[in-house]
C-alpha positions, 0 to 999 in steps of 0.5 A: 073917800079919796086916800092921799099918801103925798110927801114932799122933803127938800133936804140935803143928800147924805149918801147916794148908792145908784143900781141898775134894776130890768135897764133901768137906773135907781138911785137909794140915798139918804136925805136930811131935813132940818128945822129950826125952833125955840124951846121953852127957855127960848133956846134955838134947837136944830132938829135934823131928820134922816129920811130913805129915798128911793127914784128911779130915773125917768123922763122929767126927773133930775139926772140920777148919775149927777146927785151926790152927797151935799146936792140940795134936793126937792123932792115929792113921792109916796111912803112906803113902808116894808116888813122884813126880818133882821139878822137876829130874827126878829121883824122891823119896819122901814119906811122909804119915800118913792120919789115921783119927781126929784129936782136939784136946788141950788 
């Protein structure tokens, strides 16, 4: 059996922090996706959707030090879901998309 673990979002960046990890350039930034559907009384509904991306800077991808809060990305990647404890001790999930590719869409 082949496994997939594919995700494509082409959003609007939010917020944009870019580290330095082993010379290597990463950017963590926050990406909005919005649909637009009609509800049962027929009312147009706006549905936004924050997602956590993660990319570090490779050859082929979009200059990380160029994106900012309103570029308009797409981008594919995997999900990746981590365990950690919060500050009140309890444990949560969060799930992150690995960019593979990231590109700017005007």
């Amino acid at each position: 059996m082949d496994y997939i673990n594919r995700v494509e979002l082409a959003g609007t960046v939010g917020a944009c922090r870019l580290t330095q990890a082993g010379g290597q350039t990463v950017a963590r930034m926050s990406v909005a996706t919005t649909i637009v559907y009609r509800d049962s009384a027929g009312e147009q509904v706006l549905e936004t959707t924050w997602h956590s991306v993660v990319a570090w800077q490779k050859p082929g991808m979009a200059d990380l030090e160029k994106i900012s809060k309103g570029s308009c990305l797409h981008i594919t990647g995997r999900l990746r879901c981590s365990r950690y404890t919060r500050s009140d001790g309890g444990e949560a999930l969060a799930y992150e998309v690995v960019a593979d590719t990231l590109r700017e869409v005007r």
